[in-house]
Backbone bond lengths (Angstrom), bond angles and torsions (degrees), N, CA, C in turn:
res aa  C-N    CA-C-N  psi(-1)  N-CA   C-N-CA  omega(-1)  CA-C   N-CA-C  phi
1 X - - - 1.474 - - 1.523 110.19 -
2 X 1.301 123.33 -46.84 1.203 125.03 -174.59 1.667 106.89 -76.09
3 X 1.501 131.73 -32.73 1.330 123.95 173.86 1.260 109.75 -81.45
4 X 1.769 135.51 -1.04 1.215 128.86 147.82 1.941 127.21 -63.30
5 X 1.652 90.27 -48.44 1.640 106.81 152.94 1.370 106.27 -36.15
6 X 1.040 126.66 -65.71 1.530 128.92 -146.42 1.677 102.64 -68.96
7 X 1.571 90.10 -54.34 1.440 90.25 170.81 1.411 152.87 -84.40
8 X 1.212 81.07 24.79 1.782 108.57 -168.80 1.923 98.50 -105.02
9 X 1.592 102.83 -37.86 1.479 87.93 176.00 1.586 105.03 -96.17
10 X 1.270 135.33 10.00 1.404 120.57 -177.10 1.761 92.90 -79.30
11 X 1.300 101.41 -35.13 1.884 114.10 -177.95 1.573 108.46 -64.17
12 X 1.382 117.32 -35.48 1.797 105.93 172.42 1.152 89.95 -95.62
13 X 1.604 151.19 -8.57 1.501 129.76 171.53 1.726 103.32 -62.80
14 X 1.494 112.98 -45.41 1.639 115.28 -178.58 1.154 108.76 -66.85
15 X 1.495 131.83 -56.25 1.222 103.78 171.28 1.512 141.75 -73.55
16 X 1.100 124.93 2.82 1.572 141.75 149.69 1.573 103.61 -32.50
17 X 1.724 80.48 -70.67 1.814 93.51 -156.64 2.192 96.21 -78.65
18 X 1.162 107.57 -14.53 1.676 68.53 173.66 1.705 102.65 -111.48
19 X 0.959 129.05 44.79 1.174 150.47 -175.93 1.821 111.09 -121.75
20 X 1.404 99.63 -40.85 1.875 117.27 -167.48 1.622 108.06 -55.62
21 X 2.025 119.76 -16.79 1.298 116.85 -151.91 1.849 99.63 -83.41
22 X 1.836 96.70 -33.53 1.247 126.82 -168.57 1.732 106.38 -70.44
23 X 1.592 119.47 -65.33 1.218 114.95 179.40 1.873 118.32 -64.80
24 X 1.127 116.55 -22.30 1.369 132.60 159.74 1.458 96.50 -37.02
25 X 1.736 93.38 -80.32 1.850 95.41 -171.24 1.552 110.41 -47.68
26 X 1.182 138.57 -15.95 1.660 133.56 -152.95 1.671 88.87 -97.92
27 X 1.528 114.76 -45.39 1.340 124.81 -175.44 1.573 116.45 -52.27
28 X 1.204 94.51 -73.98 1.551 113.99 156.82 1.766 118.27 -13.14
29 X 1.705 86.58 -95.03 1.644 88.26 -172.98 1.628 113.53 -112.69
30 X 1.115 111.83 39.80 1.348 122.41 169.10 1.741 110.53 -136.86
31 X 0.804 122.36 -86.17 1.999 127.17 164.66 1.088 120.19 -11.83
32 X 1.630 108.01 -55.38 1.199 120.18 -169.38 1.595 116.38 -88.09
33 X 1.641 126.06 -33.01 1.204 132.90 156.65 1.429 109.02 -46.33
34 X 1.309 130.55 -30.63 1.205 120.78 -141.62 1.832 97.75 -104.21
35 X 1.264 110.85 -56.80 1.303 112.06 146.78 1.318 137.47 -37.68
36 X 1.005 122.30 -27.00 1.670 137.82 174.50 1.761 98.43 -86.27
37 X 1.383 106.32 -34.76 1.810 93.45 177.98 1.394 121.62 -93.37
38 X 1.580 115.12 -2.49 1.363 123.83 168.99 1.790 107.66 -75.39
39 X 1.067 74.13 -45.65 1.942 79.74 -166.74 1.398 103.66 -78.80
40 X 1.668 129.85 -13.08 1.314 122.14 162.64 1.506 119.99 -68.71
41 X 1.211 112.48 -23.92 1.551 120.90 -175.13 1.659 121.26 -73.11
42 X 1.231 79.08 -11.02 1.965 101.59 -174.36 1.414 99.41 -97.85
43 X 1.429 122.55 3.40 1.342 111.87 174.80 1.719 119.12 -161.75
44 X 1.106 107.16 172.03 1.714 105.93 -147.35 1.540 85.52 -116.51
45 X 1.544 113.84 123.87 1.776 127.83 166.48 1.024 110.89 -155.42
46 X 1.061 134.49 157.56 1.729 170.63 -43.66 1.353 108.12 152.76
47 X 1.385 114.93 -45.04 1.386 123.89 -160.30 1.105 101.01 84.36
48 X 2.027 145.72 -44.97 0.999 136.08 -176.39 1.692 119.76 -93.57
49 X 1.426 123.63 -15.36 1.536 142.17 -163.41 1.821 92.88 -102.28
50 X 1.209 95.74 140.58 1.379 102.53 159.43 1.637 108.01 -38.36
51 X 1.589 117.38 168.29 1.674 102.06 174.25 1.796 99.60 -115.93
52 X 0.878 101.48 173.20 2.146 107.86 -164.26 1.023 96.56 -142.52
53 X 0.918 102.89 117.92 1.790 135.04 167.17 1.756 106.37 -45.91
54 X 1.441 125.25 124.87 1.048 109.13 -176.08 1.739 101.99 -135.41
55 X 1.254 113.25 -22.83 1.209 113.66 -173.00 0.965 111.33 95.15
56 X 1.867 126.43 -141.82 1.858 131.64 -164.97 1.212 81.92 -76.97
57 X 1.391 155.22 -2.70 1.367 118.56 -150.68 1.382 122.26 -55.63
58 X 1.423 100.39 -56.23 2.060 123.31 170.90 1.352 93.35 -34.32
59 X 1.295 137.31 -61.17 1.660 124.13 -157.09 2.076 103.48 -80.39
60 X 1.524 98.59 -12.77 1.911 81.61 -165.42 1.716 86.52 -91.80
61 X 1.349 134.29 -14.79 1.160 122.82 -175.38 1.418 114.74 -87.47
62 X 1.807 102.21 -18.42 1.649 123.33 169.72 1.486 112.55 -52.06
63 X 1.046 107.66 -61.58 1.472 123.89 -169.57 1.598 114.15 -72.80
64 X 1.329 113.74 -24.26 1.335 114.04 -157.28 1.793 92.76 -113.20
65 X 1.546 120.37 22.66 1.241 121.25 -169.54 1.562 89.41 -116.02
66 X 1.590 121.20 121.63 1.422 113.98 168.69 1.672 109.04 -54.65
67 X 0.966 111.91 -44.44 1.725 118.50 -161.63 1.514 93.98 -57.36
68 X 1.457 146.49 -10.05 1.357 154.11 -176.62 1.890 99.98 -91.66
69 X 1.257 105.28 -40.10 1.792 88.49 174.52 1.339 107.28 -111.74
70 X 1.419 124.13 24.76 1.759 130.24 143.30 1.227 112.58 -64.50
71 X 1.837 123.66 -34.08 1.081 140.41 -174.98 1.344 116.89 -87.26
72 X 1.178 121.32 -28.58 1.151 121.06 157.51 1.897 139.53 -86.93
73 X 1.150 94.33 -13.98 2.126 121.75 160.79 1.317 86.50 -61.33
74 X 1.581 109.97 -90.22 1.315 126.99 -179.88 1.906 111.03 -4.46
75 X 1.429 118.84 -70.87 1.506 145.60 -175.43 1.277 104.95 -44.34
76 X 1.756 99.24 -68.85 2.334 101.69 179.87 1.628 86.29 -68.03
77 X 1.316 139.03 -61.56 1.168 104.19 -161.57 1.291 133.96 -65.34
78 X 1.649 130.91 -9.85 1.289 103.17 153.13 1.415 150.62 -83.07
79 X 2.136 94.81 -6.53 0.694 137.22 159.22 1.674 129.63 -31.24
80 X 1.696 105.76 -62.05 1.021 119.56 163.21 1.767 120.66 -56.95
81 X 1.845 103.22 -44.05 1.453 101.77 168.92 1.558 132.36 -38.43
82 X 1.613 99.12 -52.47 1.330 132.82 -125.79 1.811 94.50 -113.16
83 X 1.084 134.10 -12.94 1.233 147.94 172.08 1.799 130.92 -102.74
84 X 1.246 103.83 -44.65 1.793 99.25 142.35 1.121 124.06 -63.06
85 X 1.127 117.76 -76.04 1.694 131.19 177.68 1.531 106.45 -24.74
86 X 1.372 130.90 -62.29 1.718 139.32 162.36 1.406 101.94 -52.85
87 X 1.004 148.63 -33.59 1.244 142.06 -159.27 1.722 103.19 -83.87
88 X 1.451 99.17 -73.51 1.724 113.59 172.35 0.929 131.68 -50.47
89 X 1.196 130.18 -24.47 1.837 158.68 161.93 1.535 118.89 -79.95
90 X 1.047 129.14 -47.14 1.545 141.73 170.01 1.754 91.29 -66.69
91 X 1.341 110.36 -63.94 1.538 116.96 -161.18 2.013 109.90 -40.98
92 X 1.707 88.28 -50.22 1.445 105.23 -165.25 1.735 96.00 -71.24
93 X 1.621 113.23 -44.67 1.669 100.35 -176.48 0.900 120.57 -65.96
94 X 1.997 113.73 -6.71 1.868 98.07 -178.22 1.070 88.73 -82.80
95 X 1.556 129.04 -75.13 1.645 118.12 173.99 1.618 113.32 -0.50
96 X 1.145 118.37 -86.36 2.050 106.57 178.11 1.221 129.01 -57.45
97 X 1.338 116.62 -38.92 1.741 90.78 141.20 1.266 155.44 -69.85
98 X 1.407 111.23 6.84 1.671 121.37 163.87 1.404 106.23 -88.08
99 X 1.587 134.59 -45.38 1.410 128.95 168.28 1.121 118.10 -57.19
100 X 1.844 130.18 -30.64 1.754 113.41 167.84 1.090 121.28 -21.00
101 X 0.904 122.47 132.18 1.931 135.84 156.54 1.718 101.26 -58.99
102 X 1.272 103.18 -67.26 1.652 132.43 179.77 1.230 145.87 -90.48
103 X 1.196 130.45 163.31 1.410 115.45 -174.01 1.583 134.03 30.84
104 X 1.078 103.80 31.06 1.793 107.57 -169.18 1.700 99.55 -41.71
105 X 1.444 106.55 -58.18 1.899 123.35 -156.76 1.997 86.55 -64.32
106 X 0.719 121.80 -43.10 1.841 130.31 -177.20 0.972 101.06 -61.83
107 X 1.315 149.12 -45.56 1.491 156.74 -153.81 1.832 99.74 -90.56
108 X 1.034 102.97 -65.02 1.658 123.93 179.54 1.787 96.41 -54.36
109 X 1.344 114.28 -64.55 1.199 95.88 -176.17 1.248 128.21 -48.91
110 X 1.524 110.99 -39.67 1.539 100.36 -173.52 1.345 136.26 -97.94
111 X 1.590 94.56 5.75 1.225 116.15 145.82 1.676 126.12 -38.76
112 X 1.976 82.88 -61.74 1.530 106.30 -171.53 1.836 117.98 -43.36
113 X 1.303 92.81 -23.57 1.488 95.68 -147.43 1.833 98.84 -88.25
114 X 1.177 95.12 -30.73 2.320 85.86 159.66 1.537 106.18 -40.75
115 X 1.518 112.51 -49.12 1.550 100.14 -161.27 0.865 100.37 -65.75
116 X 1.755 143.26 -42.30 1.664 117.81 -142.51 1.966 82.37 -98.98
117 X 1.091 150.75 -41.73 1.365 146.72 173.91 1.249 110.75 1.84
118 X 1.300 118.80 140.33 1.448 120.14 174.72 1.456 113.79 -83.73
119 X 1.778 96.92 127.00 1.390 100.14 177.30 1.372 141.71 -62.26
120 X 1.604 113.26 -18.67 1.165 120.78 -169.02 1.727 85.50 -94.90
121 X 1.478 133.79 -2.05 1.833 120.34 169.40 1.564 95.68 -87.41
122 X 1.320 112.05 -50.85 1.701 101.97 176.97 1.289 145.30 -57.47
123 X 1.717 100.61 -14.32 1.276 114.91 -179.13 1.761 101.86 -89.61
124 X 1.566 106.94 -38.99 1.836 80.50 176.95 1.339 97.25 -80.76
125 X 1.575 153.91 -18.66 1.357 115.92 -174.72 1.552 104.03 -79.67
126 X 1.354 140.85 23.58 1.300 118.79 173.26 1.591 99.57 -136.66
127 X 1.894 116.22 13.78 1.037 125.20 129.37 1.810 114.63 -42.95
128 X 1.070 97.57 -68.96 1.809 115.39 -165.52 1.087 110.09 -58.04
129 X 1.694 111.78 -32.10 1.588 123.42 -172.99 1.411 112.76 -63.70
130 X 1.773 107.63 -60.72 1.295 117.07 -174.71 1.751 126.11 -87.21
131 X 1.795 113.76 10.78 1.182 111.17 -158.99 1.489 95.69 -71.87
132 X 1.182 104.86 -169.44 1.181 134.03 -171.22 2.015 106.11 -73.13
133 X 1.051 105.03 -60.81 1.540 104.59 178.55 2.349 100.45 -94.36
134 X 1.352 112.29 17.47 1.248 108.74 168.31 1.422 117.16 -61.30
135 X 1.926 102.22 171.19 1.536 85.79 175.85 1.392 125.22 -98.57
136 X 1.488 110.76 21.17 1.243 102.09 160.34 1.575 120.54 -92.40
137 X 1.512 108.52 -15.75 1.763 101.36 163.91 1.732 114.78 -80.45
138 X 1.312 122.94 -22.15 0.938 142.99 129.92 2.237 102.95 7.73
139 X 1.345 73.35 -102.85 1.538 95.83 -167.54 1.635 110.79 -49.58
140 X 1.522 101.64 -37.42 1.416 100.30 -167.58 1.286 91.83 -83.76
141 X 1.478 166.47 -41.96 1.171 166.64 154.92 1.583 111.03 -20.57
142 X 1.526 115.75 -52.78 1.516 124.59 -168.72 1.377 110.14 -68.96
143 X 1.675 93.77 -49.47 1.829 103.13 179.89 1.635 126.06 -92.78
144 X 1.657 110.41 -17.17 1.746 95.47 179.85 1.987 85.32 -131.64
145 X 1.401 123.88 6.29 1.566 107.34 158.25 1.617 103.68 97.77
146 X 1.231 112.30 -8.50 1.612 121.24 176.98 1.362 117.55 -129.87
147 X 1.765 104.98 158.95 1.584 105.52 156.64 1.146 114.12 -133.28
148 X 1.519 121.68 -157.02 1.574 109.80 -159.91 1.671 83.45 -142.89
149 X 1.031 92.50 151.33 1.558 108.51 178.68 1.536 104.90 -95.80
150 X 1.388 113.24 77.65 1.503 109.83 174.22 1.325 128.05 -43.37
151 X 1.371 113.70 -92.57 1.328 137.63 143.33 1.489 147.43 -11.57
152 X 2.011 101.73 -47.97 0.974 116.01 179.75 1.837 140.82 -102.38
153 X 1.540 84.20 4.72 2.014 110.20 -175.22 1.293 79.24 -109.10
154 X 1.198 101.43 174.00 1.366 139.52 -172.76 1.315 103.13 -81.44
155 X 1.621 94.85 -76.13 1.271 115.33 175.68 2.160 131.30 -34.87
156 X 1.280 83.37 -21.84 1.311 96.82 -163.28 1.544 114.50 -114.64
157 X 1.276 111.01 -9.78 1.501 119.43 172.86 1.350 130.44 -52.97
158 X 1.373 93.76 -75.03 1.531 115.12 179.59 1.646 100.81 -53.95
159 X 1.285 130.62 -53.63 1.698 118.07 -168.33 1.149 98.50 -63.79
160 X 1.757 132.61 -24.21 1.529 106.10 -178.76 1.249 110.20 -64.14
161 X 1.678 104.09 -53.80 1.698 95.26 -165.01 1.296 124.67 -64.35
162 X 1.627 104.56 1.14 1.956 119.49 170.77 1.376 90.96 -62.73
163 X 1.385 120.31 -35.62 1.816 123.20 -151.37 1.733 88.46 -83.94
164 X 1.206 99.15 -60.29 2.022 88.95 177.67 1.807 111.72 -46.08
165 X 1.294 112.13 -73.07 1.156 97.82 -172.61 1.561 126.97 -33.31
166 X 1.187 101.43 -42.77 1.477 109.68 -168.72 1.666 103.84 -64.41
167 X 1.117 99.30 -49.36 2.000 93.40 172.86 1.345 104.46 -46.62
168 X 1.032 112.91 -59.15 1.726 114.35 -165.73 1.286 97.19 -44.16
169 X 1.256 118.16 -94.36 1.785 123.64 161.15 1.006 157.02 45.04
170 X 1.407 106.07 -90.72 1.834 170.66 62.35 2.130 86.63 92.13
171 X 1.428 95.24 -84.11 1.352 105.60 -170.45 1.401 127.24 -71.40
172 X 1.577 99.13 -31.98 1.504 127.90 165.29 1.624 104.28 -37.42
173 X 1.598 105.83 -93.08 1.688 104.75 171.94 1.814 128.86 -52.95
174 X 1.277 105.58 -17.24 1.754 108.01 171.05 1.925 106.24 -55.08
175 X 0.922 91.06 -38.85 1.712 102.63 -167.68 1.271 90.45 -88.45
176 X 1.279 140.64 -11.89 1.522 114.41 178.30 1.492 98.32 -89.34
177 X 1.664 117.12 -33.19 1.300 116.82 -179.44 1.703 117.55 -68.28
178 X 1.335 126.75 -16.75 1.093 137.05 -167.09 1.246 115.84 -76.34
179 X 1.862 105.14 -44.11 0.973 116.78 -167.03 1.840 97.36 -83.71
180 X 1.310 134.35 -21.57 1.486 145.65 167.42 1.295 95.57 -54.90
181 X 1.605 122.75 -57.79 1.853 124.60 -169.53 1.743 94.67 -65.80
182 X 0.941 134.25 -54.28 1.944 129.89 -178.74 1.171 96.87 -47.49
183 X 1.514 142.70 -21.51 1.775 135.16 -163.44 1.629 93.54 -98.58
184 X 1.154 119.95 -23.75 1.486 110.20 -170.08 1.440 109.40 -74.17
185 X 1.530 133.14 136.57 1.370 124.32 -175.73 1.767 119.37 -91.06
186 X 1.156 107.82 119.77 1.461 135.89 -171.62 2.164 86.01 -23.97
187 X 1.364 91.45 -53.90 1.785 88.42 -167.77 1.177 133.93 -32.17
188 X 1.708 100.63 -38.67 1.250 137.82 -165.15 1.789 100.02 -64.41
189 X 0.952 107.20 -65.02 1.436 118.21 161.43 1.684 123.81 -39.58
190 X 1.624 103.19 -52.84 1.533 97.22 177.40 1.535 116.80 -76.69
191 X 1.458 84.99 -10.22 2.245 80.40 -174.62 1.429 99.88 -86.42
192 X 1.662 121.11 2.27 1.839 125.88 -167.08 1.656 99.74 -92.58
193 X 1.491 101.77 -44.43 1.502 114.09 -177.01 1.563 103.68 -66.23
194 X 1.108 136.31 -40.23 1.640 133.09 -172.62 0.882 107.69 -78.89
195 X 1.564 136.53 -31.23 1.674 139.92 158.67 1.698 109.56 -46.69
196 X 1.599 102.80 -33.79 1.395 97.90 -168.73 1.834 115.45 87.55
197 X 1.469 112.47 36.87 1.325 123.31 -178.18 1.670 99.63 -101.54
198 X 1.177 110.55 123.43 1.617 117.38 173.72 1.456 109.61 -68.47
199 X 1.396 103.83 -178.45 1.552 103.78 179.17 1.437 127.14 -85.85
200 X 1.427 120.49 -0.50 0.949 125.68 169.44 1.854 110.95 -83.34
201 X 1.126 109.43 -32.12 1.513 103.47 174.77 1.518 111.94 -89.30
202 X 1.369 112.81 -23.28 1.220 103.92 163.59 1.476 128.57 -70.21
203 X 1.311 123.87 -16.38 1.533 119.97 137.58 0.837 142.45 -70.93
204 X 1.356 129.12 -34.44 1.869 131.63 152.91 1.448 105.08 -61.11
205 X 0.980 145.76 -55.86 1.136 137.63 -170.88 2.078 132.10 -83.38
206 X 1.127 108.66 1.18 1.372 117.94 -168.46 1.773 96.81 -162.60
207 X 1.317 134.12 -62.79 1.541 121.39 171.62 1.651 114.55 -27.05
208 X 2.054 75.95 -92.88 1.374 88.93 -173.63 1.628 131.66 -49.01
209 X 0.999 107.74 -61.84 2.010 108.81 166.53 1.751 97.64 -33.59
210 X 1.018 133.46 -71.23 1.611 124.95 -156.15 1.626 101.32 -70.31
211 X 0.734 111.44 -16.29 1.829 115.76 174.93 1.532 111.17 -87.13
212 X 1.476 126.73 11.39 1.146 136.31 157.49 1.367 135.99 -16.47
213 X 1.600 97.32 -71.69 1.452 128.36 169.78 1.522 115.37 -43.72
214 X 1.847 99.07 -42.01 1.558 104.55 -147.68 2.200 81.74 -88.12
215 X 1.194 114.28 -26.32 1.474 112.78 -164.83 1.695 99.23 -65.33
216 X 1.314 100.13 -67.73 1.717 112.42 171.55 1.510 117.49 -32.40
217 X 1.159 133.06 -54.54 1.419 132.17 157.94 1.321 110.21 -65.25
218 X 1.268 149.74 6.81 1.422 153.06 178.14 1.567 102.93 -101.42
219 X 1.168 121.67 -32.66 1.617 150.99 -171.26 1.196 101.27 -80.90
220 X 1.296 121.63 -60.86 1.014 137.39 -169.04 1.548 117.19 -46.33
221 X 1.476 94.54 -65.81 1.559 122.98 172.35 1.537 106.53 -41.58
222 X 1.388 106.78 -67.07 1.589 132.75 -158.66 1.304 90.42 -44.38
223 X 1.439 124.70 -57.06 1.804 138.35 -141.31 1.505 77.08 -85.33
224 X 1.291 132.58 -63.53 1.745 104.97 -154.29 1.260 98.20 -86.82
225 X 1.559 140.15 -4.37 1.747 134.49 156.90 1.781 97.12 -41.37
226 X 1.333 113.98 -67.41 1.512 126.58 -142.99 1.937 100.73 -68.35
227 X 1.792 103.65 -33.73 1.909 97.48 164.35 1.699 104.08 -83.63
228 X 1.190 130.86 37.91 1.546 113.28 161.94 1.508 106.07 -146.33
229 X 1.106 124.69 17.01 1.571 119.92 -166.26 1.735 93.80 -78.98
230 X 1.409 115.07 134.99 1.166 144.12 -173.33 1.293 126.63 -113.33
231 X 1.461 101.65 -87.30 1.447 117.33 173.53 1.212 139.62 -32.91
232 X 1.461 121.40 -50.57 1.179 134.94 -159.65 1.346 114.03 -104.12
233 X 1.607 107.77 -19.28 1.717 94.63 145.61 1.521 123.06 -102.04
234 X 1.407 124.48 -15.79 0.898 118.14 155.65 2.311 135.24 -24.41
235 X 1.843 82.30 -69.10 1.210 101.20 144.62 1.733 152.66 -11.66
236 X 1.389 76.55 -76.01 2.105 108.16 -162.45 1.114 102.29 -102.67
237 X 1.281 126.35 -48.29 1.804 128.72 -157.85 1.762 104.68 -112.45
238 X 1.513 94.12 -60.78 1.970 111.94 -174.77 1.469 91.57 80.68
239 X 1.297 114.43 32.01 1.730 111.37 167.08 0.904 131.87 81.43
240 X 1.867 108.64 13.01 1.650 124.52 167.62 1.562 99.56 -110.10
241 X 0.918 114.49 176.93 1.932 128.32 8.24 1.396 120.66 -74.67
242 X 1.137 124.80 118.78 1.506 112.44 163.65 1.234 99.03 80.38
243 X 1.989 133.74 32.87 0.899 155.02 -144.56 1.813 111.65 8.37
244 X 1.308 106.57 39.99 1.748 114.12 -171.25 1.632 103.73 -71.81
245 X 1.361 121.77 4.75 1.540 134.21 179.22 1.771 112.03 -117.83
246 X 1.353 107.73 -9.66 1.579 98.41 -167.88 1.884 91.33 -79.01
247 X 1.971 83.31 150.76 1.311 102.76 -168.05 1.764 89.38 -116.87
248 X 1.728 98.45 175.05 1.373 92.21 174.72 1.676 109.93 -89.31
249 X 1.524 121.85 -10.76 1.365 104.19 171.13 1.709 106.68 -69.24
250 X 1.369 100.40 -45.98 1.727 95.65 -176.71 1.272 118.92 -36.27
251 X 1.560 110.20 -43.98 1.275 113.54 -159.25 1.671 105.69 -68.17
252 X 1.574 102.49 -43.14 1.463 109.81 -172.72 1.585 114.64 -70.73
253 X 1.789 122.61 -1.79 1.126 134.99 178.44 1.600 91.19 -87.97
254 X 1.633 124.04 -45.46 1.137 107.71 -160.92 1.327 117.12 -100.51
255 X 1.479 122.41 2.41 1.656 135.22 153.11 1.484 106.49 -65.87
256 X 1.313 133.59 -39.70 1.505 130.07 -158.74 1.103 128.10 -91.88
257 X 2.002 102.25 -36.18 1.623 97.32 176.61 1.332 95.08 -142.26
258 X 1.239 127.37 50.38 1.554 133.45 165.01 1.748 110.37 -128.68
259 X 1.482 92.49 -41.94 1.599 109.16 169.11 1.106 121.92 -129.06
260 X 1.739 105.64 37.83 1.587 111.85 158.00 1.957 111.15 31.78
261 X 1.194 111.19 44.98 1.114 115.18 165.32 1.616 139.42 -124.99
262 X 1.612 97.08 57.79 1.375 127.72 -164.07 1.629 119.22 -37.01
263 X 1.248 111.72 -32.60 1.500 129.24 -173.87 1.240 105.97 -64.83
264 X 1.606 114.73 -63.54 1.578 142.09 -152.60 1.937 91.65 -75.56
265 X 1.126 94.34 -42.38 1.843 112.12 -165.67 1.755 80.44 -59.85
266 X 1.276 146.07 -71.07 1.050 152.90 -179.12 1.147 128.27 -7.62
267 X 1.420 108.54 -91.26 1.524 147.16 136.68 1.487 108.95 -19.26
268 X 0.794 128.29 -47.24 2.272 128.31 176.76 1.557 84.82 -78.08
269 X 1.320 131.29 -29.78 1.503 125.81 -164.63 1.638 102.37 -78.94
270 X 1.120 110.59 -38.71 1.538 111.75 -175.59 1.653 112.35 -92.57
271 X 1.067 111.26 -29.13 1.561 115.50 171.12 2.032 101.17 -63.03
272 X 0.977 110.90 -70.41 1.887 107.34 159.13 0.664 108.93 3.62
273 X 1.792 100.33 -91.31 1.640 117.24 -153.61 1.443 104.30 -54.36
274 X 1.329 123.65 -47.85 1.645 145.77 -173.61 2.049 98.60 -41.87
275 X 1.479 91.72 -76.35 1.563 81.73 162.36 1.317 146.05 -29.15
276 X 1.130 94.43 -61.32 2.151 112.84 177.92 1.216 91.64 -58.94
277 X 1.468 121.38 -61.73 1.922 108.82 -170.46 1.462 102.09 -59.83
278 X 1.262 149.91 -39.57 1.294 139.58 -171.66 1.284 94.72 -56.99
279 X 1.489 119.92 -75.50 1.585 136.80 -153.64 1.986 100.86 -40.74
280 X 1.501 109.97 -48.37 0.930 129.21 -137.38 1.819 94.26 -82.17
281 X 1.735 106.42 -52.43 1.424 97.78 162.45 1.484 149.04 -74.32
282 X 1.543 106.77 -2.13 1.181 138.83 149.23 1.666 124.79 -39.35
283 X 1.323 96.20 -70.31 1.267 121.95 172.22 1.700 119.89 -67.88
284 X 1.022 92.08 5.53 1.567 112.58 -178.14 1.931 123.11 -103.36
285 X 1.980 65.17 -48.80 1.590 77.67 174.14 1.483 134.20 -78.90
286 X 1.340 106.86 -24.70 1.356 139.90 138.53 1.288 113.62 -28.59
287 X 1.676 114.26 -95.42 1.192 110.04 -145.79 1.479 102.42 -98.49
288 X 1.360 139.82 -34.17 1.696 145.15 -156.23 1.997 98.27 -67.87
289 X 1.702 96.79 108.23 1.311 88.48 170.48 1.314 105.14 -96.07
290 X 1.583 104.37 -161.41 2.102 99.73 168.76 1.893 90.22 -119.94
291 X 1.272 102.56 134.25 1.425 108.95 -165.46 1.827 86.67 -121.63
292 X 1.575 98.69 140.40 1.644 120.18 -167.49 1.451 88.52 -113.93
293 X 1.645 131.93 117.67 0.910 137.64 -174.97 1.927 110.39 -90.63
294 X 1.097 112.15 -21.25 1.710 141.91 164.60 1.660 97.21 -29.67
């Protein structure tokens, strides 16, 4: 009994220590960031002034600032863009890449390669793409007599850069769905065809449901993509027109080191994150079934 004792903690002594390199790193630059941004929010600095303890103030001036639920319209609405559009598009390209004959790994790859692309090269070529004298207003001007004010309405901003993101994206989630369509069992399918179920019910009824897993982590992603998008208005818009592009990272880029307002920058930082985790377990609770692949 006692050399089971013994050897029972030499086994959580090993895993401690080869475990210690990992929680280190979490301590380090996760724990400790995170703590340092709670307790910044409780107080008002400069970066150059001592910092002063202020209490809720940062959150009652948060809340009570319209330009704080511009930022949040702004969020569901690209949200709403930016989450079908990835969904229906990813969904349908994993679908065509499971019917290839060929090149499946060729197809996927070059898909792949929007996602890792640098954003600040993609954002001016779809500057150029969507401007005003571009050639996609271009075309639509020559052949149906109009163009669209991408960029420059209000109205019309935010769904473009739903339309960028989603390219970027695009291939990223196809392959998460693909690899969900390889888990589904071939049987499932042949016992659908002998019933005499077409292909439309054989996707509502046997696809989609078993692709559960792969949607919920697609959701997942999407919802905390849509509280961090940066770049691409940074970029293209800088959070106009009529700030119809400001994001909440922008905003917290442009409270912190534009208007040296480290506290407030904080506080919008944790209200965010606070959001996305609400939205995110919501949407969980909702939609994540447990799917029996058997």
């Amino acid at each position: 009994m006692i050399r089971k004792t013994t050897l029972k903690k030499h086994e959580n002594l090993k895993g401690w220590l080869l475990s210690s390199p990992y929680l280190i790193f979490i301590l380090v630059f996760w724990g400790y960031p995170f703590v340092w941004l709670v307790v910044l929010s409780f107080t008002k600095w400069n970066f150059m002034t001592p910092k002063k303890f202020i209490g809720i103030e940062n959150f009652v001036k948060l809340f009570s600032n319209p330009f704080f639920w511009t930022l949040t319209w702004n969020t569901f609405k690209f949200m709403c863009y930016f989450i079908p559009m990835v969904l229906v598009f990813s969904i349908t390209l994993a679908v065509a890449f499971t019917k290839a004959k060929k090149f499946k790994a060729f197809l996927a790859i070059s898909f792949l390669v929007a996602n890792v692309s640098s954003g600040v090269a993609y954002s001016i070529v779809f500057s150029q793409l969507f401007s005003s004298n571009g050639p996609l207003n271009r075309f639509l001007y020559n052949s149906f007599g109009f163009i669209i004010p991408w960029f420059t309405n209000p109205n019309w901003a935010m769904f473009s850069i739903a339309i960028m993101v989603t390219w970027k994206f695009l291939g990223y989630y196809a392959l998460i769905f693909m690899a969900g369509l390889q888990m589904i069992p071939k049987e499932l399918y042949e016992a659908a065809d002998l019933d005499g179920a077409n292909k439309r019910t054989r996707f509502f009824k046997i696809t989609l449901p078993l692709l559960n897993p792969s949607i919920v982590m697609i959701m997942v992603l999407a919802i905390s993509l849509s509280f961090g998008i940066f770049t691409e208005p940074y970029m293209i818009t800088g959070g106009g027109p009529l700030n119809g592009t400001q994001t909440f990272l922008l905003a917290i880029y442009t409270d912190a080191f534009e208007r040296y307002r480290a506290g407030y920058a904080a506080s919008l930082s944790i209200i965010a994150a606070s959001m996305s985790f609400a939205i995110i377990y919501a949407t969980r609770k909702i939609i994540e079934r447990e799917v029996d692949f058997s």
